[in-house]
Backbone as CSV, one residue per row, in Angstrom:
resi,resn,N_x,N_y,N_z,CA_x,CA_y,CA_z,C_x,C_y,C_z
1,UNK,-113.305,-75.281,196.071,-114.321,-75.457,195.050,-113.621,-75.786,193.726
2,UNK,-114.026,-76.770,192.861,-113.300,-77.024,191.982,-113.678,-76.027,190.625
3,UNK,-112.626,-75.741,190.347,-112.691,-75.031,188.988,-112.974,-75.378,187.637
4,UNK,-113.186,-76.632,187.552,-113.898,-77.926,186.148,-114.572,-78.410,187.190
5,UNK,-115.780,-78.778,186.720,-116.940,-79.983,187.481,-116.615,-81.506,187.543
6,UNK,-116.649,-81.972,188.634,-116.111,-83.655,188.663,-116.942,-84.376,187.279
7,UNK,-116.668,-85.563,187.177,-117.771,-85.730,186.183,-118.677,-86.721,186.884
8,UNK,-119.680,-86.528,186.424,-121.260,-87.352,187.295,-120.560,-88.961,186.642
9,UNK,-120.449,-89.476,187.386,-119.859,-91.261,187.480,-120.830,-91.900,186.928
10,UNK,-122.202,-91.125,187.359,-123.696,-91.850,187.428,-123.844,-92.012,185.548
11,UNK,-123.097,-90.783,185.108,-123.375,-91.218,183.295,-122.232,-91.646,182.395
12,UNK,-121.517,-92.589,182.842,-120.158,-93.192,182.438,-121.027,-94.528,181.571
13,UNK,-120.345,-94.047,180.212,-120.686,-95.542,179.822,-120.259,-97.043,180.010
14,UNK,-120.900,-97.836,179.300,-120.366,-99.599,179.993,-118.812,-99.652,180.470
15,UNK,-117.959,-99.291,179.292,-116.651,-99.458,179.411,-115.667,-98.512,180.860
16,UNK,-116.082,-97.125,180.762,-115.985,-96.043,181.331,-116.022,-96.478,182.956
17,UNK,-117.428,-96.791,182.987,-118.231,-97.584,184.107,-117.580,-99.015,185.000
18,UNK,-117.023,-99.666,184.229,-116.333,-100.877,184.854,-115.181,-100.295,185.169
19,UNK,-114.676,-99.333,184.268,-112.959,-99.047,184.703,-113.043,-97.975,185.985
20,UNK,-114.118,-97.228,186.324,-113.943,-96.234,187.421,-114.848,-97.333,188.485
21,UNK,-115.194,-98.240,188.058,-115.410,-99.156,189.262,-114.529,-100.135,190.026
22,UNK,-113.450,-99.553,189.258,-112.003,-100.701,190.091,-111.680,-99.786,191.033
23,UNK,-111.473,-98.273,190.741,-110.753,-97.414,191.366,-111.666,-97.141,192.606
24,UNK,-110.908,-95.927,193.250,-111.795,-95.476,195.072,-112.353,-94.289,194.405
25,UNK,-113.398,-94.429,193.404,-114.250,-93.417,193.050,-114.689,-92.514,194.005
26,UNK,-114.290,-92.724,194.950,-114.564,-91.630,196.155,-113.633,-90.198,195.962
27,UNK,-112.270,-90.682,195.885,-111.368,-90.002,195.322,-112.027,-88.833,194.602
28,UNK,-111.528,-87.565,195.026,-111.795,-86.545,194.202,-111.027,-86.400,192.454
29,UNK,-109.844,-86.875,192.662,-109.103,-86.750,191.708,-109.224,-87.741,190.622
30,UNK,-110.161,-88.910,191.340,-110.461,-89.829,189.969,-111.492,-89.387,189.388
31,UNK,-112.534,-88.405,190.226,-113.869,-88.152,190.014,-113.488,-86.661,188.870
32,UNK,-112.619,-86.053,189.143,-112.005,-85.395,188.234,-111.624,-85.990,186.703
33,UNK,-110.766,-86.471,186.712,-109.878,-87.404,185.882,-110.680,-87.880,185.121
34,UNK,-112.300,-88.479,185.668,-112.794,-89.620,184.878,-113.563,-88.252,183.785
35,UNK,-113.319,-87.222,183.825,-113.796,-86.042,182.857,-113.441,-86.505,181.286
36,UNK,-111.716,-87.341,181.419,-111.280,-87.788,179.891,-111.043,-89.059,180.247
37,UNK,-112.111,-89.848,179.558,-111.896,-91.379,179.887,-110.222,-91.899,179.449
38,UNK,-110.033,-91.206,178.701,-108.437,-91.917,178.199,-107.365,-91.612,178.814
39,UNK,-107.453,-90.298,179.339,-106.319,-89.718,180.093,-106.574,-90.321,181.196
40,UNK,-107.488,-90.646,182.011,-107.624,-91.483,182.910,-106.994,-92.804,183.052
41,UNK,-107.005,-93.637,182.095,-106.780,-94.962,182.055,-104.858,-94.920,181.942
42,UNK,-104.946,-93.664,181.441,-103.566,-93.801,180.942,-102.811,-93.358,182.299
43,UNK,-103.032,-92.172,182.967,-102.801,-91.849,184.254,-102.561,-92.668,185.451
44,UNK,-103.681,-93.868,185.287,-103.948,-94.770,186.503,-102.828,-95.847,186.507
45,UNK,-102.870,-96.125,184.958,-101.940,-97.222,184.720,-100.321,-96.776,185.241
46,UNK,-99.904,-95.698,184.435,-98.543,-95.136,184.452,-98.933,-95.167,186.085
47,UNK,-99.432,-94.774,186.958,-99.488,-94.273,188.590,-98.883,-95.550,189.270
48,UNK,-100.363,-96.923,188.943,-99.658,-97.736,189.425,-98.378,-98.438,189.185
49,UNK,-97.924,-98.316,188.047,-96.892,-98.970,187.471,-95.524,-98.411,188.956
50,UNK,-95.625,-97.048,188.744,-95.310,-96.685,189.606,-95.055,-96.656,190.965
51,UNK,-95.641,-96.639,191.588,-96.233,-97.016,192.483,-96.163,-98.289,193.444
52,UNK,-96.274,-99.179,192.349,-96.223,-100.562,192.521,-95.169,-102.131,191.860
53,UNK,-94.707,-101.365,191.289,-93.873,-102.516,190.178,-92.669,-101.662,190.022
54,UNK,-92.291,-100.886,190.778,-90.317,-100.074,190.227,-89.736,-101.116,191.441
55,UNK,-88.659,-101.155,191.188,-87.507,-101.270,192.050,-86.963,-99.713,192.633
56,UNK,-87.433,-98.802,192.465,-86.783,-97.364,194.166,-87.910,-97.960,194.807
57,UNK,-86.751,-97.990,196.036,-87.476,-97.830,197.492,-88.677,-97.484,197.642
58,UNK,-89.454,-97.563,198.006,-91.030,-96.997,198.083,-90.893,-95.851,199.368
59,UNK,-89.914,-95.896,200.168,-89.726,-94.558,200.886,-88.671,-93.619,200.500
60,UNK,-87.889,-94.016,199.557,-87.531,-93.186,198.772,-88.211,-92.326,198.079
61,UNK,-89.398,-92.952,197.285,-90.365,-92.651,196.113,-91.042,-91.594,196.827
62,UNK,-91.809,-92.140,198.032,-92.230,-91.459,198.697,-91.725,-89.734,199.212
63,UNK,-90.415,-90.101,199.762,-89.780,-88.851,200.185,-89.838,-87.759,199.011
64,UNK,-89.679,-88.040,197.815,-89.349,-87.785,197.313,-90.579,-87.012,196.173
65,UNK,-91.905,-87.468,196.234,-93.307,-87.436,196.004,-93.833,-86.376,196.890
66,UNK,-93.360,-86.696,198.512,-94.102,-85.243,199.044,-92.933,-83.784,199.189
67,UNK,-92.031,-84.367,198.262,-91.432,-82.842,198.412,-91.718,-82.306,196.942
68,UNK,-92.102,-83.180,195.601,-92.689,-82.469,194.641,-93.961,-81.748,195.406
69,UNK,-94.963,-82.531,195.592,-95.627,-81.959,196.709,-95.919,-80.556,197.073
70,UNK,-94.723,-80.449,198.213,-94.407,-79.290,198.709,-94.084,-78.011,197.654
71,UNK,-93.078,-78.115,197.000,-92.471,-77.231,196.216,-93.392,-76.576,194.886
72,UNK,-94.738,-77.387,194.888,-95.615,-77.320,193.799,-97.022,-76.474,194.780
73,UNK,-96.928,-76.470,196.022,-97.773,-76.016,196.884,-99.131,-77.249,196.869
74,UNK,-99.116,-77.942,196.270,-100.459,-78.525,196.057,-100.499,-79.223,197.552
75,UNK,-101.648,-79.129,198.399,-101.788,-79.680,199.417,-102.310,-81.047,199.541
76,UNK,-103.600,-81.075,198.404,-104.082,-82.305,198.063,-102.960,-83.675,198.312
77,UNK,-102.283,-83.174,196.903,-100.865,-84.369,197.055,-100.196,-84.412,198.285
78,UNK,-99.391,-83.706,198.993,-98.524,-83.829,200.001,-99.941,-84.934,201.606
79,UNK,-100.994,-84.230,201.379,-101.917,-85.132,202.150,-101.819,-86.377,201.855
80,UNK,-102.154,-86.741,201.170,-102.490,-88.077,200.285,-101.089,-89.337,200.510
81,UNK,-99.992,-88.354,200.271,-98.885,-89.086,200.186,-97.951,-89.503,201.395
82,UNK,-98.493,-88.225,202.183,-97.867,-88.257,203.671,-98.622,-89.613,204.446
83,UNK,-99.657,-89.978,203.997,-100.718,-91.171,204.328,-99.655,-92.267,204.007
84,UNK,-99.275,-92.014,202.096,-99.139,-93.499,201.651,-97.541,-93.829,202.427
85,UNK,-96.659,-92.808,203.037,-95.516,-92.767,203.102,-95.513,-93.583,204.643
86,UNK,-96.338,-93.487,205.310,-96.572,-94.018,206.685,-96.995,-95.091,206.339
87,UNK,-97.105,-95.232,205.480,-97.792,-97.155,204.952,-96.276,-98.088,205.277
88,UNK,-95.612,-97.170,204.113,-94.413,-97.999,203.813,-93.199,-97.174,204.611
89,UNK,-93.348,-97.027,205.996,-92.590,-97.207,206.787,-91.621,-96.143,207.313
90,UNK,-91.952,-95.151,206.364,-91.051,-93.430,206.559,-91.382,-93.139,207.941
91,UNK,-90.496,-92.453,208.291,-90.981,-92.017,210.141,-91.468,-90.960,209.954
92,UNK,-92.467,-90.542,211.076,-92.984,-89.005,211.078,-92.155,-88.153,211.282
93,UNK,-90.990,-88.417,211.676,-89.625,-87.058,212.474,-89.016,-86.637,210.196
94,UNK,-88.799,-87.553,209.464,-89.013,-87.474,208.493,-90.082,-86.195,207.892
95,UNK,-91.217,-86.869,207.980,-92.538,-86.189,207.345,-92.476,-84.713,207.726
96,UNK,-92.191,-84.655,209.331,-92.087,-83.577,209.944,-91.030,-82.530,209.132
97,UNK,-89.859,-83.066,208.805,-89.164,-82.323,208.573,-89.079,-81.853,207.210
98,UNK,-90.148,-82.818,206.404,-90.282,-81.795,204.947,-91.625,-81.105,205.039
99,UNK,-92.415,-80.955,206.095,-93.212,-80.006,206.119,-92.810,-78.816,206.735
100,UNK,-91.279,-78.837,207.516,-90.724,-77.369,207.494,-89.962,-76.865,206.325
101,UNK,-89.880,-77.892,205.402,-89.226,-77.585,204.339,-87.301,-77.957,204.618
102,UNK,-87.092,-78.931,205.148,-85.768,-78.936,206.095,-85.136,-80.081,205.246
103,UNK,-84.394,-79.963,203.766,-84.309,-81.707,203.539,-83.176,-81.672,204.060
104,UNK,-82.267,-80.762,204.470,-81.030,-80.972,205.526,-80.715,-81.591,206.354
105,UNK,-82.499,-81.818,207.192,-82.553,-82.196,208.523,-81.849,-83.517,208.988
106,UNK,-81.533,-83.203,209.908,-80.514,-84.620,210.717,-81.669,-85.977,210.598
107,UNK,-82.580,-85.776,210.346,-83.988,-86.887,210.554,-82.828,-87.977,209.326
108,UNK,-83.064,-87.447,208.102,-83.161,-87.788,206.522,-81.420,-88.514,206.641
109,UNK,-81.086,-89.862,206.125,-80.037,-90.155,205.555,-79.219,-89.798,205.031
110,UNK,-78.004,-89.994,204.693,-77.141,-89.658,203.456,-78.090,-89.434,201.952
111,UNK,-78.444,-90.643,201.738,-79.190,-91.311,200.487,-80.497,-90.432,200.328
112,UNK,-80.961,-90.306,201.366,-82.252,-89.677,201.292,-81.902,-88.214,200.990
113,UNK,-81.078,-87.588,201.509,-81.081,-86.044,201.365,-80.384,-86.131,199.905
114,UNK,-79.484,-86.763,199.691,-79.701,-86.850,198.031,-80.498,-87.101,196.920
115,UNK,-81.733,-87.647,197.271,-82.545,-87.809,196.850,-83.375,-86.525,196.049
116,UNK,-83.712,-85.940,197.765,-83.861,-85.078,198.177,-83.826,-83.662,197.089
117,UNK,-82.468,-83.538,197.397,-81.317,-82.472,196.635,-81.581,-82.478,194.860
118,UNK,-81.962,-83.964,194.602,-82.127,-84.605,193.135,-83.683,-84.124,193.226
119,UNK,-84.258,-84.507,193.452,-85.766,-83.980,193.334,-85.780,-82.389,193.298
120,UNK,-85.454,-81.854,194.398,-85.352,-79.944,194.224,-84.770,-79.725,192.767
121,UNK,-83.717,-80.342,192.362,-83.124,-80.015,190.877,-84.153,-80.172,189.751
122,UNK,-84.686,-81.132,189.826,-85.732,-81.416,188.393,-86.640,-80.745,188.812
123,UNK,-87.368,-80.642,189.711,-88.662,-79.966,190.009,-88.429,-78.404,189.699
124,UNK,-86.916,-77.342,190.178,-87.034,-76.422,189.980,-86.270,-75.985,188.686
125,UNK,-85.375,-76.973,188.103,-84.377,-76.465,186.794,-84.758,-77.621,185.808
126,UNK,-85.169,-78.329,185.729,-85.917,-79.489,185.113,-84.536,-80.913,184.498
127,UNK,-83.667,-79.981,184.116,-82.219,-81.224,184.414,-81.286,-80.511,185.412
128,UNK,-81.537,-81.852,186.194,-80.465,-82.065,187.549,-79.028,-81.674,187.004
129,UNK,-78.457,-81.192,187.958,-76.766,-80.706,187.904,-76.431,-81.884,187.945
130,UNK,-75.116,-82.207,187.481,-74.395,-83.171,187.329,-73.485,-84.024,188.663
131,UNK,-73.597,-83.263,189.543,-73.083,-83.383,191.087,-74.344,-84.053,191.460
132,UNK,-75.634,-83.542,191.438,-76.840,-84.524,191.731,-76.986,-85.888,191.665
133,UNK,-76.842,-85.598,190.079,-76.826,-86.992,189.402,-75.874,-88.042,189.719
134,UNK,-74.944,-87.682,190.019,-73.712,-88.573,190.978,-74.339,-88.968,191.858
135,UNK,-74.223,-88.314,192.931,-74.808,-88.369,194.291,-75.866,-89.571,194.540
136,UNK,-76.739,-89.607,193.942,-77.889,-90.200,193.435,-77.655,-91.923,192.733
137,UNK,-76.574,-91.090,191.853,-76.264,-92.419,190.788,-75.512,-93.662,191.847
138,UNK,-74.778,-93.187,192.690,-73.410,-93.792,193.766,-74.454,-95.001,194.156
139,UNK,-75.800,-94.641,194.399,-76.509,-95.649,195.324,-77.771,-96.429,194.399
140,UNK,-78.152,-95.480,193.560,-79.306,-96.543,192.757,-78.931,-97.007,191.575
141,UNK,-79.316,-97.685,190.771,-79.445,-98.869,189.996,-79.854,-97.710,188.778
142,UNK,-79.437,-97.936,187.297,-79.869,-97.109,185.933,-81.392,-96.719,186.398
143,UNK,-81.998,-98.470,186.434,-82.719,-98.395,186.768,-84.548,-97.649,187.641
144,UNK,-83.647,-97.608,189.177,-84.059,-96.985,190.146,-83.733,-95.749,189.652
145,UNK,-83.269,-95.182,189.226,-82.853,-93.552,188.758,-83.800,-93.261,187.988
146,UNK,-84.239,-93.948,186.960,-84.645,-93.436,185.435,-86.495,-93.430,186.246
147,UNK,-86.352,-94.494,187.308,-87.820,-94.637,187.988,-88.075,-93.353,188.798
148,UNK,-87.226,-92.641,189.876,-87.067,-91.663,190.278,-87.460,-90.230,189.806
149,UNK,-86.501,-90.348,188.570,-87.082,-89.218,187.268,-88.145,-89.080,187.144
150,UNK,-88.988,-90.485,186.642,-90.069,-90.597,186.307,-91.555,-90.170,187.568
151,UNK,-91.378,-90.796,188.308,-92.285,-90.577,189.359,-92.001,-89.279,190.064
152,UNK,-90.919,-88.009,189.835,-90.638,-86.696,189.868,-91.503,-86.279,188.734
153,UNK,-91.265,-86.617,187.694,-92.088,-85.960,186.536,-93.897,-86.211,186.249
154,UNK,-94.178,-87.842,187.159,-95.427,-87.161,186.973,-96.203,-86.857,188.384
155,UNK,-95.662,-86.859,189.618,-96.441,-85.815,190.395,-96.269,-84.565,190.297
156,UNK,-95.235,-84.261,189.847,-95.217,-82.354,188.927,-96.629,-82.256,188.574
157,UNK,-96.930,-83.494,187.501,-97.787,-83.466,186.427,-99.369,-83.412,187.293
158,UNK,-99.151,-83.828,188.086,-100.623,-84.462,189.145,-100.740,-83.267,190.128
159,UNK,-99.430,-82.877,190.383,-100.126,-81.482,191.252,-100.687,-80.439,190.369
160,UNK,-100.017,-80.432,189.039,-100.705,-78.937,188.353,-102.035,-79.477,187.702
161,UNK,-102.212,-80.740,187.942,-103.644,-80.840,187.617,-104.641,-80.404,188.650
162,UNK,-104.194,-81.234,189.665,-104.625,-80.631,190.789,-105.160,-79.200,191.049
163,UNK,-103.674,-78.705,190.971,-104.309,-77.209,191.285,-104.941,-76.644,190.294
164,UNK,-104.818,-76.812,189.061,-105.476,-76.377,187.837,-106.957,-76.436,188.212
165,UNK,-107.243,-77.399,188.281,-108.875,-78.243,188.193,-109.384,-77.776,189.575
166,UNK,-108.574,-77.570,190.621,-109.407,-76.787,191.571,-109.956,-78.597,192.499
167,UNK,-109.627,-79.389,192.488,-109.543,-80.730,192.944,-109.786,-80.416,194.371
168,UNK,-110.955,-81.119,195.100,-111.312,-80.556,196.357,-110.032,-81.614,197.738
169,UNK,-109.918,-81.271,198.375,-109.432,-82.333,199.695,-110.454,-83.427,200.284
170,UNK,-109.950,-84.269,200.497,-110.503,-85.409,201.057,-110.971,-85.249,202.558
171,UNK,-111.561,-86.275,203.072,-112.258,-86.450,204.561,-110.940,-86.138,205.436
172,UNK,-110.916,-85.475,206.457,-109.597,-85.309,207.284,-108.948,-84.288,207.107
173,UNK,-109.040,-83.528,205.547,-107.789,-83.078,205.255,-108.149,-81.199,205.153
174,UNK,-108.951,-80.661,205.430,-109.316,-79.257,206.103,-108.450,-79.741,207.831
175,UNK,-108.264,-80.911,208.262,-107.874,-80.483,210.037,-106.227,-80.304,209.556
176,UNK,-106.053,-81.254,208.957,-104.576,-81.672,208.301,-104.203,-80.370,207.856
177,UNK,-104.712,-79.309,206.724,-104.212,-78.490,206.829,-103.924,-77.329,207.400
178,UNK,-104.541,-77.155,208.946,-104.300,-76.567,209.934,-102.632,-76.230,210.389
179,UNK,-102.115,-77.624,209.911,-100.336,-77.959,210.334,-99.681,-77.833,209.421
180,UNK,-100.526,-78.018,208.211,-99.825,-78.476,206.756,-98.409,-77.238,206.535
181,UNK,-98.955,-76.205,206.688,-97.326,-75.292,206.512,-97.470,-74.928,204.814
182,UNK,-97.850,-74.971,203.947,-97.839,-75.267,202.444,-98.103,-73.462,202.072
């Protein structure tokens, strides 16, 4: 049950109205979100930018998205993402193994468990150890790093909204969390 009320879509003005008509207003979290028209726009944009226009790996991004995820407990996100991560090509023996919480696991790469290792650092001490940052640095681009950071820092930001706001689960995702482990 959400803890703030979605906002009724039905009384969005003209401007408001065209911009939550691009999105999957179905989405609980836009139906949330669209509560501050600005933080919204600003959210969606930074998301896709994200999302869609970095140079990291998108299963990097990914890996790396459902273990903020995890470590934040938010189930919503780790659902959502475990979806988008099977888009772009992550294996389930993968998925599997950060829903035991395993970034050790023999599944995950060199690259990836550094990733990995780099994500646990910011998420739980907020600057990475300097051995991280190596690790990390050896294989991506200023670039891809500073993107990494970034897309660590705002699903932090998206799960504690999440859980804050009390953000309901989507179609599927009461069976999903039967396994979820969270």
């Amino acid at each position: 049950m959400p803890r703030i009320p979605y906002y009724d879509v039905e009384q969005a003005t003209r401007k408001h109205a065209e911009f939550l008509g691009k999105l999957k207003p179905h989405l609980n979290i836009f139906r949330m979100l669209a509560n501050s028209e600005y933080a919204l726009k600003g959210f969606v944009r930074m998301g896709n930018g994200l999302l869609h226009r970095c140079e990291l790996d998108p299963q990097l991004r990914e890996l790396a998205i459902i273990r903020v995820g995890r470590l934040s407990r938010a189930a919503y996100e780790v659902f959502q993402h475990e979806r988008i991560a099977r888009e772009v090509g992550v294996e389930d023996a993968k998925i599997a193994a950060l829903r035991d919480a395993t970034i050790e696991a023999a599944a995950f790469t060199d690259n990836e468990k550094a990733v990995l290792r780099f994500t646990d650092d910011v998420v739980r001490n907020v600057r990475d150890s300097d051995r991280n940052l190596k690790a990390v640095g050896a294989f991506l681009s200023p670039g891809a790093l500073v993107e990494l950071t970034l897309n660590i820092g705002y699903y932090m930001m998206v799960c504690r909204l999440l859980e804050t706001t009390g953000v309901e689960g989507e179609e599927g995702q009461a069976e999903w969390l039967k396994t979820a482990k969270l």
